[in-house]
Each structure stands twice: as C-alpha cells, then as structure tokens.
N, C-alpha and C positions, 0 to 999 in steps of 0.2 A: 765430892772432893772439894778442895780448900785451893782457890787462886792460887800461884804461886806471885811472889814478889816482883813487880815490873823491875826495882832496882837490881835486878840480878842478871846474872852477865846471857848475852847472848850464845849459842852455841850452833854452828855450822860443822858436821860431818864433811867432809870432802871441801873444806872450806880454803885451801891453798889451789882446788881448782876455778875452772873459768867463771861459773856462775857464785861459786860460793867464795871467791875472793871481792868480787864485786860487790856482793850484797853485803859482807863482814866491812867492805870500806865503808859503804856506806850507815852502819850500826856506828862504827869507830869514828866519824868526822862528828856525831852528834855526839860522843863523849859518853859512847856506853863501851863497856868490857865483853869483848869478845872473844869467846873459847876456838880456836883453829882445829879444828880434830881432822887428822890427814894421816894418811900413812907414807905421800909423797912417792908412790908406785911412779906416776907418770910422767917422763922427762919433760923438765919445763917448768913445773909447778911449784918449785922451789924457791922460783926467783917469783914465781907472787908472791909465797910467802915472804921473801926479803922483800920485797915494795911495801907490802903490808905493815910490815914490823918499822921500816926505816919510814914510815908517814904518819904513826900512829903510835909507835914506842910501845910503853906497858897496858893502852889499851886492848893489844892482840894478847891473848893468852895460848902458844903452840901446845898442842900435844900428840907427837908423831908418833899414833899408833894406826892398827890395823881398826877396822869395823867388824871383823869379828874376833877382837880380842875381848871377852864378854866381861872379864874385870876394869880391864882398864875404860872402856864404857861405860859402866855401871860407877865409877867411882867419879867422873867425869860428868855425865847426868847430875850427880847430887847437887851441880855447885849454879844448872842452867836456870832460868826463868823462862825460855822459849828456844825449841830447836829446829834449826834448818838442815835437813837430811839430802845431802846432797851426793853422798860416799858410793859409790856406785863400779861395776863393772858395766863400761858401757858402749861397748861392740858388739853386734851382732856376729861379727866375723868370730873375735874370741868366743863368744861362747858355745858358738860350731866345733871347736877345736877342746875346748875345756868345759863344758856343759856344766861338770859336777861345782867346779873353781865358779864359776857364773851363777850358781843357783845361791852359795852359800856365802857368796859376797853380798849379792844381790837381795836375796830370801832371809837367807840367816843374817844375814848384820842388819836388816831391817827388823826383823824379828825380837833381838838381841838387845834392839833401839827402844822397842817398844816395852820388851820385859822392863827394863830399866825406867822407864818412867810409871810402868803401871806401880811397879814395887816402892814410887815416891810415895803416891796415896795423892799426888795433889794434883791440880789439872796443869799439867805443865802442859802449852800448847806445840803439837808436832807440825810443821808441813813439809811434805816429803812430795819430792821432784822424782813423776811419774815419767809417762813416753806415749807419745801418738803408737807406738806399735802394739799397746793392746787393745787395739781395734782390726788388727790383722793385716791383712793385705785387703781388706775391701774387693775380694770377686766380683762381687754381687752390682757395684759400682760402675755401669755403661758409661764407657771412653771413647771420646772422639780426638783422632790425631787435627790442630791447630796448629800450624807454622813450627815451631820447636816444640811445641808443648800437648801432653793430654789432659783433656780437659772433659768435667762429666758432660754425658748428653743431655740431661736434667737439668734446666733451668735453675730451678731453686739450688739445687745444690753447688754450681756453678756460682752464684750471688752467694749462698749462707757458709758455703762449706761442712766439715762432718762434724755434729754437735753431740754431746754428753748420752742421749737418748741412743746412740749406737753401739748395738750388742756389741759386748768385748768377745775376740777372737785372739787367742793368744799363739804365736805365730814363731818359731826358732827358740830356741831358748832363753837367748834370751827375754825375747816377750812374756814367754810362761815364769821365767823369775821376777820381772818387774812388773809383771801382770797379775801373780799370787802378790806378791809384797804391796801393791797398789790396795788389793782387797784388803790384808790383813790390817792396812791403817784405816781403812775406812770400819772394818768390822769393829775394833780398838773402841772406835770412835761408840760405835752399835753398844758393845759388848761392856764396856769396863766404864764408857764415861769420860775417854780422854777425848781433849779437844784437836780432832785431825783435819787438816785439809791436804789434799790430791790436788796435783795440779798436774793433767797430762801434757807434758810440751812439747810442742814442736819445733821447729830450727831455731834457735837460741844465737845470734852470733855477736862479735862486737870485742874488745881489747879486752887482753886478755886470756886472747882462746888460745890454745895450740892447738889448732887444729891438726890433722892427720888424712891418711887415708883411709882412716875407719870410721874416723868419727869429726865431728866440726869441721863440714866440709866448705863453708863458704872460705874459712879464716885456711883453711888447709889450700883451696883453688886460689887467692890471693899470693899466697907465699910461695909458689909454683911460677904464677905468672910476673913476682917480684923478680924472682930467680931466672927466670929465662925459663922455665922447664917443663915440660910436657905434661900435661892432665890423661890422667885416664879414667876416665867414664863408665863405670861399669854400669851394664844395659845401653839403651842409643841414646843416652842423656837426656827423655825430652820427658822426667818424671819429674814430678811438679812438686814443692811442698811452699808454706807459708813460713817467712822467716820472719824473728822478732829481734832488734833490738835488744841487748843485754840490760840495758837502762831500763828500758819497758817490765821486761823479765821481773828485774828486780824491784822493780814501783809494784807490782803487782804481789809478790811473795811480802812486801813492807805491809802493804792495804788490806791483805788476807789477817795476817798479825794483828792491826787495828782494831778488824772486823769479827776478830774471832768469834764473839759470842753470836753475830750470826750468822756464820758460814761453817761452823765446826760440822765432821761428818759430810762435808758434801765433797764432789769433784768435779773438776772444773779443766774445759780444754785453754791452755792457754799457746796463743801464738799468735801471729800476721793478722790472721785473717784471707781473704779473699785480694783484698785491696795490696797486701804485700805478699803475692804468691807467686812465683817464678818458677822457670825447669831450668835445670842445671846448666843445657846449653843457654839459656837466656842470662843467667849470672855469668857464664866466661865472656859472650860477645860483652856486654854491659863492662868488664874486667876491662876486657880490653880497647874499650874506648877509653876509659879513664887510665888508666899508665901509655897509651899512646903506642900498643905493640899486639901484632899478633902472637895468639896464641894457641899451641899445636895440640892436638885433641889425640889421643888413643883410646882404646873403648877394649875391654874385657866383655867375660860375660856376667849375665843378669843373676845378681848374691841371691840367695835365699831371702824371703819373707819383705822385700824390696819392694815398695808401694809405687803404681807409677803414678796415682797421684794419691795426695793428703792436703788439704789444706781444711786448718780450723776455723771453727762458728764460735769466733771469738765471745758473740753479745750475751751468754752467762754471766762469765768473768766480769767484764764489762760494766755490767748492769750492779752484779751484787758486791763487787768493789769500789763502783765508782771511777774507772778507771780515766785517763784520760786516751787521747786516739794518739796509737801508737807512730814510733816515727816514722817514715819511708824509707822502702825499702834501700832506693837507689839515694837516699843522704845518706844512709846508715852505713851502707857499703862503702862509700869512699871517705867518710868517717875511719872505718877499719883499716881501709888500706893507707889511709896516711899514718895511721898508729902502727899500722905492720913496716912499713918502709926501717922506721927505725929499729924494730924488731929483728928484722933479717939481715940487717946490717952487722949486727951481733951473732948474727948464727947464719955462716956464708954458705953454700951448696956444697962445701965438701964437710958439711952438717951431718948424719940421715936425720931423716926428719922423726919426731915420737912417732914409735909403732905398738901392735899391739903387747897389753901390761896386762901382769893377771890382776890386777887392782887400777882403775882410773877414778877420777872423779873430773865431775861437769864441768 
C-alpha cells in the first residue's frame, strides 16, 4: 500500500466528544483540516463542537452522522490522511440494558471503519481508542484493603501496574464489543497491511468531559460536589484505577501518529500509571479539600464487570513513544475543577445531568 498524503485533513470519529474534541483542537491550532465525524447522541457535545468551530472556523470540517452509517463513512474516509476512532458506546451499564445497540456501535462501526480504509488501497494510518476492560475483572489479582483503597498484595504489581502481556478477558458486553473491535484493528493491521494502533485507556479526565454517572467519573464527582449534591458510589468506593490527564492522552495519540511506522499493529496500555492511581473515595476527600466543602457519599451496589482495582504499566507507551511523565494527579484535578466551576454555572442543578445514550463518544 501507497502512503497516504500528510497534507490531508485529519479525521476524528466521535470527535465533538471529550477526548476527540481535544485532540481535533489540537490538529486545528497547527493549521491542519479536521473532519468532526459525530453523530452528537450525547448531551453536552454539541457545544464542543461550537468551541471547536468558533476557535478554528473552516479548519473544523462537521459531519453529523451515525458510525454505522456505512455510506456516509465510506464517503468520509476518502477525503482523511489519518483517522482517530474515538465513536464509541461507552457504558457498561448501557450495554447491560441494549447489548445488541452496543455490539453494533461498538463492533460494527469499527468494522465499517476499517472496511472503508481497506477499500482505499492505501496505508491510511488508524488509531482507535480501546479500554482497560478487556482485561476483565482481574480475579486472579490478590487484594489487600489499605485505608480507602485496594491494592495488590504483589509487590511488583503494586510499583508496575497491569501491562500489555495480560491475557484479555472479556467481561459485560460491553468488553466483549470493544474487546472484539480492539482485535479486529489489530488483526487489520496482521491481515490487510493497515497501519493500526490500540491504545487500551484507562481514566482519561480533564475539560471537556461531561462526565456522568456512567461514564467520566472524576469530571462527573466534580460537578456533584460543585453542585452541592450527593455522590453515589457504587461498590464501597475503595476501587482503585490510574487517571490521565486529557493533554497527556492526547500527546500520546499525536506521538503514535508520528511514530507510525514503528508502532503500527502493536497495543499499548495507556494511563496514570501507578504514580497517578487513586480509589474513588480518595478523589472525593482530595474534591473536597479543594472547594472547601463536605461531601455526602451514598453507595448502591457493586455494577457488573467493575474492577476493584486497575491501574496501568504505563513504561511501553512510554518508552516506544517517547513520552514525557504525565501530569499529576492532584494538579490535573483542580485544573478540572476550575474549568468545571464555569461550566456548571451554565448548567445549574435543575439540569439532569447526561445519562445513558444509545450512542456516546469519549
């Protein structure tokens, strides 16, 4: 296959949500053309798009379709030079409730993504935004309870976190959707000669988010404890995951792009690490030292396929990106919440807040 043209526009799936509007800003401030490809399911996402468009004019190029609209896709494709696949169903809760709606956003618009660049002929480079859940729940993973948090009883594991070498377990359906569609770019990659990377992510947070109570939950606990409003916890909140930085996120999805020719075909855990790992309750006390208020806790029970801990072995990525050391946790969070103050000011408690959509993106 035949390079495609650097001068050709970039294109972001799911790119009017959290991760894929940040990353299209950043294509846009350097003066390249970016394709928005949204179907704008998720409340909220709309006004990135207007931030987008009023910060960058005719650099954004919208196109408000579905990801499994398999023409309007395919006709879309023709015009990219590299795509960011961000377009996602991305609840565990939803796809408990709509399993089939989850496999074919999830499965099939990934699929649909890939027919269409195979059918270029040229190496148009993919990198599609995978998930810590196809590695399961981790059983097998000995937990010791530590003040709020669990944490492994393995040393190593404790310091490295879970690396690329851990069998995939696919866990709710949704897992098994971005767990199949995870392989399918990587086989892409085996099979036909495109140039794919994986990136399995874990907590993503940073402006931007709408968070929820299904999904983006630091940006979701923020705008609760903005609001005055009660958290609820589902399990006893002392499940641990590594949070990253949206900037970080996105420096790393740019540097894969760079790197393409040699990183194509691999996958890569990208998050925190060990060093930015936290349990839920440990991000509300941390909340609530920084706005200066207590904050009231309620707890449901323990969702399906719900890890009590995950935190990534960043030093792949790392190493074969070049990466630099991500920002901290505790700058990055009250970073957020100063960017949410004004946020919430625009959308007051007699809001509801985004819930679940049979289409999200990151």
């Amino acid at each position: 296959m035949a390079p495609a043209p650097d001068s050709r526009p970039i294109l972001v799936t799911g790119g009017a949500g959290f991760v894929g509007a940040n990353l299209a800003d950043r294509f846009a401030a350097e003066g390249r053309t970016v394709i928005v490809y949204d179907a704008l399911a998720r409340p909220g996402v709309e006004r990135n798009l207007a931030w987008l468009t009023e910060r960058h004019g005719e650099r954004i190029v919208p196109v408000i379709a579905d990801i499994r609209d398999r023409d309007e896709l395919t006709r879309t494709v023709r015009e990219a030079g590299a795509v960011f696949h961000f377009a996602a169903q991305v609840a565990v809760t939803t796809s408990l409730t709509a399993p089939r709606e989850d496999m074919e956003v999830n499965l099939g618009g990934t699929l649909n993504l890939l027919e269409a660049l195979r059918a270029r002929g040229e190496a148009v480079p993919l990198l599609f935004a995978s998930t810590n859940k196809v590695y399961g729940g981790l059983p097998d993973v000995a937990l010791t309870l530590a003040g709020d948090a669990y944490l492994p009883e393995d040393a190593r594991l404790r310091e490295r976190g879970i690396g690329e070498d851990r069998p995939l377990d696919f866990h709710t359906p949704y897992g098994c959707s971005k767990g199949a569609a995870d392989a399918y770019v990587l086989d892409y990659a085996r099979t036909y000669g495109l140039p794919t990377v994986v990136m399995r992510m874990s907590c993503i947070y940073g402006p931007r988010q709408m968070g929820n109570e299904d999904q983006g939950w630091v940006a979701h606990f923020l705008i609760r404890a903005l609001r005055g409003e009660p958290i609820t916890l589902y399990g006893d909140g002392r499940q641990v995951r590594d949070i990253l930085h949206v900037d970080d996120c996105v420096a790393a999805y740019r540097a894969a792009l760079a790197r393409i020719d040699r990183v194509a075909g691999r996958a890569f855990n990208l998050g925190g690490g060990p060093s930015n790992a936290v349990s839920l309750r440990g991000l509300i006390a941390h909340a609530g030292q920084l706005l200066g208020r207590e904050i009231v806790i309620e707890t449901g029970p323990w969702r399906p396929g719900d890890q009590r801990y995950y935190v990534s072995d960043p030093s792949r990525v790392i190493e074969a990106l070049g990466l630099e050391r991500p920002l901290s946790w505790r700058e990055g969070v009250a970073q957020l919440a100063g960017w949410l103050r004004e946020w919430v000011e625009v959308a007051p408690s007699t809001e509801p807040l985004p819930r679940r959509q049979p289409e999200a993106v990151l």
